[in-house]
C-alpha atoms as a printed R data frame, in Angstrom:
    type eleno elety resid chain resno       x      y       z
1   ATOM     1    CA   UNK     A     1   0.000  0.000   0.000
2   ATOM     2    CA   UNK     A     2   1.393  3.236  -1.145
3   ATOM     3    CA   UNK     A     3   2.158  6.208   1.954
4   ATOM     4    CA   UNK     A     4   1.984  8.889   0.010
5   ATOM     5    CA   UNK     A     5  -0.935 10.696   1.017
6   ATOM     6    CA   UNK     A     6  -2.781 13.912   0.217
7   ATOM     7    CA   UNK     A     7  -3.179 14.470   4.001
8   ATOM     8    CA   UNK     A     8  -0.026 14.035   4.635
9   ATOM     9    CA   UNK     A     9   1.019 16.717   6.697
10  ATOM    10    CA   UNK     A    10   4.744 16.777   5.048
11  ATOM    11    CA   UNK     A    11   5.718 18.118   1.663
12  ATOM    12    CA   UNK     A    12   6.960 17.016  -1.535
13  ATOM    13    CA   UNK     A    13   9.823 18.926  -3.249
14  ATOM    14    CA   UNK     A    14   7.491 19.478  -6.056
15  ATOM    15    CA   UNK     A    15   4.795 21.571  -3.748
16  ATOM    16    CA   UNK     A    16   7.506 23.197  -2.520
17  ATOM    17    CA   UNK     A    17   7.576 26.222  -4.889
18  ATOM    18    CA   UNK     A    18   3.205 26.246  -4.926
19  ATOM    19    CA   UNK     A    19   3.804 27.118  -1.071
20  ATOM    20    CA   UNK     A    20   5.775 29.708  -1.252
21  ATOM    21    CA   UNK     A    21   3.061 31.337  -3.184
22  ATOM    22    CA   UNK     A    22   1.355 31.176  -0.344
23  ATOM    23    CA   UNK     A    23   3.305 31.616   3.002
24  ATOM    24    CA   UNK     A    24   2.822 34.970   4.995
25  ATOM    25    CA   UNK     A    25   5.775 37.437   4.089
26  ATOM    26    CA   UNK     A    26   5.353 39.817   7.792
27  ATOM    27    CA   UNK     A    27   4.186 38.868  10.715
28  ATOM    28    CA   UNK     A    28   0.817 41.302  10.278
29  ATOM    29    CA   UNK     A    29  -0.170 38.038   7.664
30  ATOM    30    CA   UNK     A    30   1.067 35.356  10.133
31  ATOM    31    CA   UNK     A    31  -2.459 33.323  11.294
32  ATOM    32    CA   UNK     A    32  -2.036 31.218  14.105
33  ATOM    33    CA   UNK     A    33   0.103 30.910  17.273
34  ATOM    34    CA   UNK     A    34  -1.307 33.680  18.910
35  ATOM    35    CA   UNK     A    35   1.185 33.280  21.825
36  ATOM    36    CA   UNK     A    36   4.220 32.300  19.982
37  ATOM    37    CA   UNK     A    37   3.884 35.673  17.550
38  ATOM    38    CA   UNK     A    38   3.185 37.939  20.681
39  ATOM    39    CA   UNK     A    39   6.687 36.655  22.053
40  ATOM    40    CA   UNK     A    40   8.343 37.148  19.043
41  ATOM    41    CA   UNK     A    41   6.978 40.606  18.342
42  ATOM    42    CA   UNK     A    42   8.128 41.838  21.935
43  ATOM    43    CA   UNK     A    43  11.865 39.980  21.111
44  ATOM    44    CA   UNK     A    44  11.677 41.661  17.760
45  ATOM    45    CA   UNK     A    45  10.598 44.911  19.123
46  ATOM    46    CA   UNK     A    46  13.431 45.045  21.542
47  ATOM    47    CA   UNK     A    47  15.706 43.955  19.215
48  ATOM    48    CA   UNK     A    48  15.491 46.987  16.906
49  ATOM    49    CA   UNK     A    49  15.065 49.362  19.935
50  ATOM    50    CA   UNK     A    50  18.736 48.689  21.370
51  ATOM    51    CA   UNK     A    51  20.089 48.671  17.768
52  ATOM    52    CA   UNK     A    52  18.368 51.914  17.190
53  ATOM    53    CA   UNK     A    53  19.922 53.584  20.619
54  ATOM    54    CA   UNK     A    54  23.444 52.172  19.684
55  ATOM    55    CA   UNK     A    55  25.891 54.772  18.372
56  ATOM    56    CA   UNK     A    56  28.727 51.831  17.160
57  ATOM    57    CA   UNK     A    57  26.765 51.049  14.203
58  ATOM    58    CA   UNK     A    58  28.942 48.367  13.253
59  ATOM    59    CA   UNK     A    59  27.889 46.337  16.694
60  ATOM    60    CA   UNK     A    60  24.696 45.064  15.625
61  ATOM    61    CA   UNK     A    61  22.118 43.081  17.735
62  ATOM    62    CA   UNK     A    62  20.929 39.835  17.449
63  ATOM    63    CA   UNK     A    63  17.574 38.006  18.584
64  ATOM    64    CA   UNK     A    64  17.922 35.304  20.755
65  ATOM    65    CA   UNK     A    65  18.137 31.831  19.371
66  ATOM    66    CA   UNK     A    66  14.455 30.350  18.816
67  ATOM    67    CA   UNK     A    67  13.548 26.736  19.010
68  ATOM    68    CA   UNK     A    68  10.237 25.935  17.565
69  ATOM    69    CA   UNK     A    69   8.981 22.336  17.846
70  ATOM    70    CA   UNK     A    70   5.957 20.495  16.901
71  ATOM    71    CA   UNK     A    71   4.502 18.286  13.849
72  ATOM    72    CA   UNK     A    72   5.062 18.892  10.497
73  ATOM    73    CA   UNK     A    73   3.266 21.341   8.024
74  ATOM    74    CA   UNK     A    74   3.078 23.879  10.996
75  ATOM    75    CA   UNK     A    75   4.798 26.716   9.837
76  ATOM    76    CA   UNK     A    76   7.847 26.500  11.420
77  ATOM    77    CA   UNK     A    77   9.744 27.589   7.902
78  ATOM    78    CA   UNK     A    78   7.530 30.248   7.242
79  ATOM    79    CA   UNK     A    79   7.950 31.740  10.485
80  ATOM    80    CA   UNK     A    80  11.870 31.626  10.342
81  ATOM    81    CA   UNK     A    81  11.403 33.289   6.828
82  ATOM    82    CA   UNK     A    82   9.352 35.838   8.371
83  ATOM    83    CA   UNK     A    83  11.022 36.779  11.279
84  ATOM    84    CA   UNK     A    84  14.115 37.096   8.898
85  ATOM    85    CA   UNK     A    85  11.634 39.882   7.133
86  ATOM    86    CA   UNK     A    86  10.496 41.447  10.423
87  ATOM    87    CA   UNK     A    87  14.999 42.046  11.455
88  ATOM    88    CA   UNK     A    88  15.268 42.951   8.113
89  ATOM    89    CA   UNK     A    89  17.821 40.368   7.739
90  ATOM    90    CA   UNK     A    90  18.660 37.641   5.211
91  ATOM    91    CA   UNK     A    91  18.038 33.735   6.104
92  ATOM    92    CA   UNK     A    92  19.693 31.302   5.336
93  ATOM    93    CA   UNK     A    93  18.180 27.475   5.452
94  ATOM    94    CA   UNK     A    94  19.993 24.157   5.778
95  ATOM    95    CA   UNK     A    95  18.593 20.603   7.660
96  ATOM    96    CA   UNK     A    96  20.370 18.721  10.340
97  ATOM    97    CA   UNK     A    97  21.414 15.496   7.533
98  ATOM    98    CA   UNK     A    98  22.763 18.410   5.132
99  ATOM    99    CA   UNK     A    99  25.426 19.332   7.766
100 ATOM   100    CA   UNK     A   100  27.329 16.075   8.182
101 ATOM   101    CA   UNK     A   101  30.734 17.304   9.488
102 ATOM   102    CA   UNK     A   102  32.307 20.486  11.250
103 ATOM   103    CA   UNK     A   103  33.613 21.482   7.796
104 ATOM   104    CA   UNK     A   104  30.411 21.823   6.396
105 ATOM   105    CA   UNK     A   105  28.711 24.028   9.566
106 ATOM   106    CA   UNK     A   106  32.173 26.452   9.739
107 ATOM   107    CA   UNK     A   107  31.627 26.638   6.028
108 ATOM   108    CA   UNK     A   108  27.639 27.549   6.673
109 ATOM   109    CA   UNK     A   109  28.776 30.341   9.612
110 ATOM   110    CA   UNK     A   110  31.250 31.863   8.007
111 ATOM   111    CA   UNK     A   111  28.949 33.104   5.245
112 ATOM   112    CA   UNK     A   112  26.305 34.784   7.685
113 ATOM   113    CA   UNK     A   113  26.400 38.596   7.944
114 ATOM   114    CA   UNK     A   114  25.768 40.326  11.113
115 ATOM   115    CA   UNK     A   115  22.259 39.365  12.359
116 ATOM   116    CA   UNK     A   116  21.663 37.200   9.839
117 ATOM   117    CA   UNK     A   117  18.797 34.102  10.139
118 ATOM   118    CA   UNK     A   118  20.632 30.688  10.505
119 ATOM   119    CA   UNK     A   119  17.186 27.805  10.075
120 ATOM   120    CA   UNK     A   120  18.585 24.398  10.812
121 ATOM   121    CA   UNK     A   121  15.544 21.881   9.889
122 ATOM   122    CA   UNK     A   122  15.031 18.765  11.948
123 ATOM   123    CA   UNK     A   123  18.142 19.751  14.110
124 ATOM   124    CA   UNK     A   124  17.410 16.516  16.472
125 ATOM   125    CA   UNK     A   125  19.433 15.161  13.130
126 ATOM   126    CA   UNK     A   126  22.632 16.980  13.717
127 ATOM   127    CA   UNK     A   127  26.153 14.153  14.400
128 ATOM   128    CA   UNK     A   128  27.171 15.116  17.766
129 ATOM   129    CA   UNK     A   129  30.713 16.237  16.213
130 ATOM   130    CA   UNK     A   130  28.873 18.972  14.436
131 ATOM   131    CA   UNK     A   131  26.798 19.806  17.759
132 ATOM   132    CA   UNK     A   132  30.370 20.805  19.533
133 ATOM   133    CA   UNK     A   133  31.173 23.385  16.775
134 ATOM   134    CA   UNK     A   134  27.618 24.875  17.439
135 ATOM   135    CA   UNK     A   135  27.729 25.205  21.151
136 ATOM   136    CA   UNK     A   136  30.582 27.682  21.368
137 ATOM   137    CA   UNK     A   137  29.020 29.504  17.574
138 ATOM   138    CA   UNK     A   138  25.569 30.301  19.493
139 ATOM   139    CA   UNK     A   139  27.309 31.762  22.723
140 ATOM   140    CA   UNK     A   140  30.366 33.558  21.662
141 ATOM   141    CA   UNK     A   141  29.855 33.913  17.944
142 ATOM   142    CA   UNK     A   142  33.466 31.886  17.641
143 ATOM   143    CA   UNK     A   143  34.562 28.654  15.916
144 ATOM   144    CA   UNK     A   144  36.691 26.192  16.978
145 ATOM   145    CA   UNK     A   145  38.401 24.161  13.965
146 ATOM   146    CA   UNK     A   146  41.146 21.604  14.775
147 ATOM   147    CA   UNK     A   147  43.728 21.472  12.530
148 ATOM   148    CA   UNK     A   148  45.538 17.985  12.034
149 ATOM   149    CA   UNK     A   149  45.391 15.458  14.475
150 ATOM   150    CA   UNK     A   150  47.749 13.581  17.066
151 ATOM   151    CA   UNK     A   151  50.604 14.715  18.533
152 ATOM   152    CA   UNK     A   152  50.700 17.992  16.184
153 ATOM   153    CA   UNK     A   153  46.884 19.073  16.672
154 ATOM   154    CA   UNK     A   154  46.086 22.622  17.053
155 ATOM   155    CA   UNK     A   155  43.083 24.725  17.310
156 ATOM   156    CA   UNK     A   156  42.683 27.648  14.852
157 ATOM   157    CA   UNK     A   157  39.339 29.857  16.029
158 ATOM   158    CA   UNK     A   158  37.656 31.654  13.742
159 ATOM   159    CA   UNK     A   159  34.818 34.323  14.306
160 ATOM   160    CA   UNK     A   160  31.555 34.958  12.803
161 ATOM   161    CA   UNK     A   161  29.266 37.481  12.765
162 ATOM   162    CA   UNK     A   162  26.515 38.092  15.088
163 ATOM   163    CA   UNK     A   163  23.541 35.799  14.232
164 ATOM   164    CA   UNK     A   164  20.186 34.164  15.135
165 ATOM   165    CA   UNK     A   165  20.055 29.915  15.107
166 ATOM   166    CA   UNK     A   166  16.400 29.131  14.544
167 ATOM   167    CA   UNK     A   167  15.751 25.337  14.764
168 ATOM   168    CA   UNK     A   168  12.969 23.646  13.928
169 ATOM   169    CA   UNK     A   169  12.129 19.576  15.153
170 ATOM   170    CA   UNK     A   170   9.123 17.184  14.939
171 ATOM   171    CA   UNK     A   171  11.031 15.447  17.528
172 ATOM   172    CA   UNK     A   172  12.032 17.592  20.459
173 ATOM   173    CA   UNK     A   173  12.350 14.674  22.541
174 ATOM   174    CA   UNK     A   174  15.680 13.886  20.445
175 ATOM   175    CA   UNK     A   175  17.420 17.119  20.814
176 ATOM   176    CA   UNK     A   176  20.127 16.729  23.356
177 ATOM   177    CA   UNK     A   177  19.592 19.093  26.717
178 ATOM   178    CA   UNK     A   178  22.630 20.784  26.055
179 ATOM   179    CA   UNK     A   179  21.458 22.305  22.826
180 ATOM   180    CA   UNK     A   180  17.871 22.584  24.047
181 ATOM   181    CA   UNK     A   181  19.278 24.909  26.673
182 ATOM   182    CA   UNK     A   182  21.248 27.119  24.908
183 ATOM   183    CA   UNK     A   183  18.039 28.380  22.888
184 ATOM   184    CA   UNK     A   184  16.642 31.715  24.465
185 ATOM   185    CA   UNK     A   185  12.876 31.278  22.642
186 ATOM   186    CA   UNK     A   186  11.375 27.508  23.106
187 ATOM   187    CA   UNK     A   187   8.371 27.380  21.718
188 ATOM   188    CA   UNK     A   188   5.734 24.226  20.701
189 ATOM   189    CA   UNK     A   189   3.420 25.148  17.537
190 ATOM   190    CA   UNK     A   190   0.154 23.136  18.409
191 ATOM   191    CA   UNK     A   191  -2.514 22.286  15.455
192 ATOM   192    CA   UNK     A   192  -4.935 25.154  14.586
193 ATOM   193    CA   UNK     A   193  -7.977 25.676  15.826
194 ATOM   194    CA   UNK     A   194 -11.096 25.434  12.711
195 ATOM   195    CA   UNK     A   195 -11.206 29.539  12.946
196 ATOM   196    CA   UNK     A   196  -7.462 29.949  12.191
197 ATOM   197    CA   UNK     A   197  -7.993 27.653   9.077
198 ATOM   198    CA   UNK     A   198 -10.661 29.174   7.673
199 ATOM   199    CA   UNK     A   199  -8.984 32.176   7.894
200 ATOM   200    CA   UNK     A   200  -5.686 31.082   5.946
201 ATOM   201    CA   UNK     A   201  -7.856 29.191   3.521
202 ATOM   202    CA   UNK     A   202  -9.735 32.456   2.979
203 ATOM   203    CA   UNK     A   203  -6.343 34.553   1.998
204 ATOM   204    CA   UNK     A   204  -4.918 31.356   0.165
205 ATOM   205    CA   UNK     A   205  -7.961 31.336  -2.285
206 ATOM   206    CA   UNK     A   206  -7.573 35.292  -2.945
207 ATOM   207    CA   UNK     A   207  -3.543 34.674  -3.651
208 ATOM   208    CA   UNK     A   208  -5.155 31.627  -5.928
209 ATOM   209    CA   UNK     A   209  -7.573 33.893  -7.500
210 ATOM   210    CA   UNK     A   210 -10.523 31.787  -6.610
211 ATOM   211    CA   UNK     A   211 -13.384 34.027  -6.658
212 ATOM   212    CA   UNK     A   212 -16.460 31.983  -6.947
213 ATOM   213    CA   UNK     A   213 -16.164 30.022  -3.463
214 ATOM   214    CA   UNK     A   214 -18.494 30.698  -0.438
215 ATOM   215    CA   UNK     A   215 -17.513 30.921   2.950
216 ATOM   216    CA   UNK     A   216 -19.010 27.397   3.598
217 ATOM   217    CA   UNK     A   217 -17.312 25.887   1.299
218 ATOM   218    CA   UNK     A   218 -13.801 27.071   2.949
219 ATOM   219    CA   UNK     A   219 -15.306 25.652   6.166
220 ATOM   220    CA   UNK     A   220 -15.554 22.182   4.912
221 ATOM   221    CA   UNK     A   221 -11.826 21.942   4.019
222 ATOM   222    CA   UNK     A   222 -10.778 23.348   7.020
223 ATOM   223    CA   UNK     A   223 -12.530 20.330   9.014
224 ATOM   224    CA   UNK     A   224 -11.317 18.127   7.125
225 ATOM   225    CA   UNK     A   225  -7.712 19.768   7.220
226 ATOM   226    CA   UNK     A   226  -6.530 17.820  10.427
227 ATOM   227    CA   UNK     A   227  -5.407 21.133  12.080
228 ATOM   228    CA   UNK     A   228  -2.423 21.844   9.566
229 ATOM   229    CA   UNK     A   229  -1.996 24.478   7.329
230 ATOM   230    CA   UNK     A   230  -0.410 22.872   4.752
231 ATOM   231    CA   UNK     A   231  -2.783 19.883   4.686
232 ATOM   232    CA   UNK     A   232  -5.377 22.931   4.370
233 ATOM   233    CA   UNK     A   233  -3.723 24.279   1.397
234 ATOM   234    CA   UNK     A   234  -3.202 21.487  -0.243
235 ATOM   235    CA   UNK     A   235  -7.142 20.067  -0.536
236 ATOM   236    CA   UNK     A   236  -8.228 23.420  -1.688
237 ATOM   237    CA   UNK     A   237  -5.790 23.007  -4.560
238 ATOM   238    CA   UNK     A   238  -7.067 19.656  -5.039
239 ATOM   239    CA   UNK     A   239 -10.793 21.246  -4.849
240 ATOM   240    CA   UNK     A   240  -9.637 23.955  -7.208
241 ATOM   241    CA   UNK     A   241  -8.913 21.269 -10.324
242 ATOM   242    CA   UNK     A   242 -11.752 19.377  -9.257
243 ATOM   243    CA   UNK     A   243 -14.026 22.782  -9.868
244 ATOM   244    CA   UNK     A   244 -12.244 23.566 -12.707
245 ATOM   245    CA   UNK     A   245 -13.033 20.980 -14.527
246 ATOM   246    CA   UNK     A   246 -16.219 19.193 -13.039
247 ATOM   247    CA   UNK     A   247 -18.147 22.463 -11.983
248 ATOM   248    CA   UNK     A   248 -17.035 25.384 -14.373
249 ATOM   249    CA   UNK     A   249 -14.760 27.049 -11.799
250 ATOM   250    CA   UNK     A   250 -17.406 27.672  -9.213
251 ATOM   251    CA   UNK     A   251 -16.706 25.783  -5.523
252 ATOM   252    CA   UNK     A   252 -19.796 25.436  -3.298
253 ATOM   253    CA   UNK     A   253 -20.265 22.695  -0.593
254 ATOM   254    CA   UNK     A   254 -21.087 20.199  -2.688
255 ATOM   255    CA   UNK     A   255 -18.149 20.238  -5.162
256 ATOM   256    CA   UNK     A   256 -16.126 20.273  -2.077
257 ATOM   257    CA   UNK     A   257 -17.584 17.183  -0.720
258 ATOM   258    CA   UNK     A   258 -17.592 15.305  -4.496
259 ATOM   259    CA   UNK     A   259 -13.925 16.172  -4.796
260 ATOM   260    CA   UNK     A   260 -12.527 15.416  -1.363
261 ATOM   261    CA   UNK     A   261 -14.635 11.586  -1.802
262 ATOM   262    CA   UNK     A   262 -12.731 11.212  -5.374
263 ATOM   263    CA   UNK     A   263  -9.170 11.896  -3.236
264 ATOM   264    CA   UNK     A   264 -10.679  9.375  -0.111
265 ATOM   265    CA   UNK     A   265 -10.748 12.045   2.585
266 ATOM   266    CA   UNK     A   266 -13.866 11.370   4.894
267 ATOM   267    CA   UNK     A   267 -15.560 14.553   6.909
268 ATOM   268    CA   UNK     A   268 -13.094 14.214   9.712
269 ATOM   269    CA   UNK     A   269 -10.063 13.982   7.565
270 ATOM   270    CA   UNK     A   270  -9.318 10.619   7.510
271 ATOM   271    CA   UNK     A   271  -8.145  8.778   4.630
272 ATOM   272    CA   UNK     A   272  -7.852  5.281   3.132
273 ATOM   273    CA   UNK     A   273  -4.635  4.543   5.172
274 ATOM   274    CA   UNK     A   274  -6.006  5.729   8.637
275 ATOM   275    CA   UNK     A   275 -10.005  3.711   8.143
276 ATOM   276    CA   UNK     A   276  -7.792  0.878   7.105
277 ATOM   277    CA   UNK     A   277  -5.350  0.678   9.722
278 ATOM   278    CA   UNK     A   278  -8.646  0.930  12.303
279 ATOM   279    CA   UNK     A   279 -10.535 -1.659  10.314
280 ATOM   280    CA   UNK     A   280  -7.487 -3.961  11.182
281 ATOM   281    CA   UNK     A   281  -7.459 -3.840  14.767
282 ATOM   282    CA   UNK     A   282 -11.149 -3.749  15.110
283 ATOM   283    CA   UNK     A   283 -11.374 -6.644  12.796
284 ATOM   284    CA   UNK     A   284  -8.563 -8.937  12.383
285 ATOM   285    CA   UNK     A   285  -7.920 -8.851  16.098
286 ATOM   286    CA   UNK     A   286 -11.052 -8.049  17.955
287 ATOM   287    CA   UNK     A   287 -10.537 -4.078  18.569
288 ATOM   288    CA   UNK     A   288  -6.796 -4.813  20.546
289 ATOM   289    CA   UNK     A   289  -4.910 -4.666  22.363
290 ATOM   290    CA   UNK     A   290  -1.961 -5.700  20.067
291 ATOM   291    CA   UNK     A   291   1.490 -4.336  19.259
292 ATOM   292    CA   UNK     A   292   2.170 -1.884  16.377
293 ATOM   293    CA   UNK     A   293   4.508 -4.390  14.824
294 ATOM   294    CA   UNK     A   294   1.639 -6.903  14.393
295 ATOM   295    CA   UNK     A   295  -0.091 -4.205  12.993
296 ATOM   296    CA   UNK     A   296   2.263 -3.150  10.516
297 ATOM   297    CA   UNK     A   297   2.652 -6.645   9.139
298 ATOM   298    CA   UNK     A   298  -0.695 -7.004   8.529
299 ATOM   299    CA   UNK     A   299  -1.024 -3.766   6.531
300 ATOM   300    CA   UNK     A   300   2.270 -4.642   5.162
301 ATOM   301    CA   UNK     A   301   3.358 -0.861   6.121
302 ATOM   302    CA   UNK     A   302   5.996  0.835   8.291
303 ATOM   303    CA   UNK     A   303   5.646  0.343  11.765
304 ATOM   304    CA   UNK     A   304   7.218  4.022  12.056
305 ATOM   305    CA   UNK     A   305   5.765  5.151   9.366
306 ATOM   306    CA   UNK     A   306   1.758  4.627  11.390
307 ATOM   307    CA   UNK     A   307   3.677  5.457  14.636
308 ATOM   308    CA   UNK     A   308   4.461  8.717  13.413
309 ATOM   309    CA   UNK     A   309   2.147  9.453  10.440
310 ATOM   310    CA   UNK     A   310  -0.771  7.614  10.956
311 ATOM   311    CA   UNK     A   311  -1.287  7.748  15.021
312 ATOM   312    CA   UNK     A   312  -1.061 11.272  16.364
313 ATOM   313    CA   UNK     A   313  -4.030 12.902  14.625
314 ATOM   314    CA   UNK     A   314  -6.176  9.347  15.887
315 ATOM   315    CA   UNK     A   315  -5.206  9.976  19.117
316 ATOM   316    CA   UNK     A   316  -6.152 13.379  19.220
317 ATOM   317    CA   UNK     A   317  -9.362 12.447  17.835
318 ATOM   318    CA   UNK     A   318  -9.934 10.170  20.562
319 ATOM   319    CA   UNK     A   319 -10.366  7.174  17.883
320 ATOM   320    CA   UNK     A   320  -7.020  4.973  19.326
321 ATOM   321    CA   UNK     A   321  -5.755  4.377  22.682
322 ATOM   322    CA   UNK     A   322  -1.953  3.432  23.376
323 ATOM   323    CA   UNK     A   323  -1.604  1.005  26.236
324 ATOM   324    CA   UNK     A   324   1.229 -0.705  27.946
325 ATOM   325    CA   UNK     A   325  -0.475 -4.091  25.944
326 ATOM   326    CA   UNK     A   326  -0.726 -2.499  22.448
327 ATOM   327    CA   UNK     A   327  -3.072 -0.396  20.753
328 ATOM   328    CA   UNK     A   328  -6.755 -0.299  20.720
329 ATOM   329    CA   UNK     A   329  -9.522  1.170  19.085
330 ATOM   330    CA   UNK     A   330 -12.092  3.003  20.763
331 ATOM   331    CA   UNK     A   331 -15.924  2.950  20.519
332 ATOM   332    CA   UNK     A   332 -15.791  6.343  18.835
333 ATOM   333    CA   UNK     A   333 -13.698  5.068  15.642
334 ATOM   334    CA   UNK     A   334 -16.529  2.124  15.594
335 ATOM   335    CA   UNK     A   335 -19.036  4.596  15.567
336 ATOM   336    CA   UNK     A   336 -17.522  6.960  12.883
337 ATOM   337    CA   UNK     A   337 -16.890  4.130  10.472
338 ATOM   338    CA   UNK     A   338 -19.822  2.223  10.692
339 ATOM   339    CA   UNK     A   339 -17.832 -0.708  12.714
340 ATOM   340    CA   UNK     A   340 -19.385 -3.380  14.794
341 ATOM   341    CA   UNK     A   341 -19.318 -2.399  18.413
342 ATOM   342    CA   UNK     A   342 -16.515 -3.192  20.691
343 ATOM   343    CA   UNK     A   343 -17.084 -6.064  23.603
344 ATOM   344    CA   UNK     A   344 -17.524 -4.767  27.298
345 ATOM   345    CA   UNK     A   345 -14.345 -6.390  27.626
346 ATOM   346    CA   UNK     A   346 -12.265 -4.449  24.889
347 ATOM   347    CA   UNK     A   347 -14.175 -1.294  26.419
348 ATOM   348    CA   UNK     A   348 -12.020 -1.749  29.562
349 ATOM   349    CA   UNK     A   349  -8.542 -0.205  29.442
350 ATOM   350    CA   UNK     A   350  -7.030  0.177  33.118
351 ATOM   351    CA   UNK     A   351  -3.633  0.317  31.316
352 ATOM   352    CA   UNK     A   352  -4.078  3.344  28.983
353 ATOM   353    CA   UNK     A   353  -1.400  6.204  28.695
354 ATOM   354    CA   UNK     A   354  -3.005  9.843  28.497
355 ATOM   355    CA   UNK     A   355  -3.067 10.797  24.825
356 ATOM   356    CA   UNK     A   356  -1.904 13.839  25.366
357 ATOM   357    CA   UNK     A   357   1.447 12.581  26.171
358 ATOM   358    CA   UNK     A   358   1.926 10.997  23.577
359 ATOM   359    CA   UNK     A   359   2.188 13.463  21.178
C-alpha cells in the first residue's frame, strides 16, 4: 500500500515552490500561534530598539536563538522566513542530515552577515561532532576548527558574525539538553484551531484567484484539514482542479464534498490509510490490544511510518488508545466508520497512557 498521502502533513519537493506562493511574508499576515507571535513581536521589538539607541553602528544586535517544535506542516519555515523579514535580515536554510561534518557548519557560519537568520531543519538530526562546533558559535559567535590530528593538533578559532540559530524539530524529545538549553525562545506550535484555518484558507484562495467560493465551502476543508496548514492548502488546490473541470470554476459545498470523496478524505479527515489501519485492529484482532509491529505486518506498512504518520491525529481524535499491551480502538472510531461495536471487555482499558502525552 502506497504512503503517500494527500493528508499528509509533510511536503513534496514538487509543492515546494506552490507554497511559497502562499506563506505569509510579515508577521501582520502570520495566522495562528497567537502566543508564539506575541513573544516574538516583543523579542523583535526590543531587538530593533537597542540597535536603534546604539551609536557603534557596526555592533549590531541579534535576537535570541528560537527553538520551535511540533509536527510537520506547521509553519515553522515560514515563520523563520518571516522573522528574517520582520529584522530585516537575510536567512539562510539548511537541515540537520545536510550538515554532516564540522567542515560543512564552519563553512555555513562563516557566510552569515551580522544578524543574519541561521534555520537548521530537523536539528534533532545533527552528528554530535557537528553539535560541539555549534555550542561555542551560538554563545560567543566563535569557531573552533582543529587542525591535524595527534601529537601535532592545534586549534585555529575563527569568528563569525553576530547571528540568530532558529531550529525547527518534529522530535524535540531527540534534541540533546545541552542544545535545548542554549536556545533563548522555546516554543511548541500546536494544530490550529477550525477559525485559524478558515482564515488562511480564505487569503490562500484570494492569492489563488478563486473568486467563486463561499464561505461554507472554505469551512468544509478546514474540518477536514486535520489542524495543519499545509494539509489545508493542499485540498483546496485539489478542490480547485476538481471545480475547474467538473463544476465550471465555481466551488460550493457540494463540489467540495464530491472532490474530497474522489481523493478518499472522509468529513473528519481521515483517509484510506487511517479507516484501514482501524478496520485492522477492530477486525482482524477483535478491537486490541496488540502491538504496532503486528499491525504493521498485517497492513504490510511501516511500523514508524503509522507510529508517526498515521497515530497522532487518531489519538487526538480520541479514535485509538496506546496502552502498555498495544493499541486499541475506541468505541468512537466504531461509531464513525460504521464498525461493529466493541465487547464490554475491549471497552475496559485500566492500562491506557493519556493521549496527550503521547504526542
Amino acid at each position: 500500500m502506497a504512503t503517500e498521502r494527500i493528508i499528509a502533513p509533510t511536503a513534496s519537493p514538487a509543492e515546494e515552490h506552490k507554497n511559497w506562493a502562499l506563506r505569509p511574508q510579515s508577521i501582520e499576515e502570520y495566522i495562528g500561534q497567537p502566543e508564539l507571535i506575541e513573544r516574538l513581536l516583543i523579542a523583535i521589538e526590543a531587538v530593533k530598539s537597542r540597535q536603534s539607541q546604539k551609536d557603534d553602528t557596526e555592533t549590531h544586535e541579534h535576537l535570541e536563538h528560537i527553538l520551535l517544535h511540533g509536527p510537520p506542516g506547521l509553519g515553522k519555515t515560514t515563520l523563520a522566513h518571516v522573522i528574517g523579514a520582520e529584522l530585516g535580515t537575510k536567512v539562510h536554510v539548511t537541515s540537520g542530515p545536510a550538515l554532516a561534518r564540522g567542515t560543512d557548519l564552519v563553512a555555513v557560519l562563516t557566510r552569515l552577515q551580522p544578524g543574519d537568520v541561521l534555520f537548521i531543519d530537523e536539528i534533532h538530526r545533527l552528528p554530535i561532532a557537528v553539535e560541539e562546533f555549534v555550542y561555542p558559535a551560538m554563545e560567543d559567535f566563535k569557531i573552533d576548527v582543529p587542525v591535524d590530528t595527534g601529537l601535532n593538533a592545534r586549534t585555529v578559532q575563527i569568528m563569525c558574525a553576530p547571528f540568530t540559530l532558529i531550529g525547527a524539530t518534529t522530535r524535540a524529545g531527540l534534541l540533546s539538553s545541552p542544545m535545548r538549553s542554549r536556545f533563548g525562545i522555546t516554543h511548541h506550535l500546536r494544530f490550529y484551531e477550525h477559525h485559524d484555518l478558515v482564515h488562511i484558507l480564505t487569503r490562500s484562495a484570494s492569492l489563488l484567484s478563486m473568486n467563486r467560493c463561499d464561505p461554507d465551502s472554505l469551512g468544509r476543508i478546514a474540518s477536514r484539514s486535520r489542524g495543519t496548514p499545509r494539509i489545508a492548502n493542499r485540498l483546496l488546490r485539489r478542490v480547485r482542479d476538481f471545480a475547474v473541470v467538473r463544476a465550471d470554476g465555481e466551488i460550493s459545498s457540494t463540489v467540495v464534498d464530491d472532490a474530497l470523496a474522489l481523493e478518499g478524505v472522509d468529513a473528519l479527515g481521515l483517509d484510506e490509510l487511517d479507516r484501514t489501519y482501524l478496520k485492522a485492529i477492530r477486525n482482524v484482532y477483535d478491537g486490541g490490544p496488540v502491538g504496532l509491529e503486528a499491525v504493521a505486518a498485517t497492513l504490510n506498512e511501516d511500523a514508524g511510518t503509522l507510529e508517526d504518520v498515521v497515530e497522532p491525529y487518531l489519538l487526538q481524535l480520541g479514535f485509538l488508545a496506546r496502552t502498555r499491551r498495544g493499541r486499541m480502538v475506541t468505541q468512537r472510531a466504531c461509531e464513525h466508520l460504521g464498525l461493529a461495536p466493541l465487547a464490554a471487555s475491549a471497552e475496559d482499558k485500566p492500562m491506557t497512557e493519556s493521549a496527550t502525552g503521547l504526542f
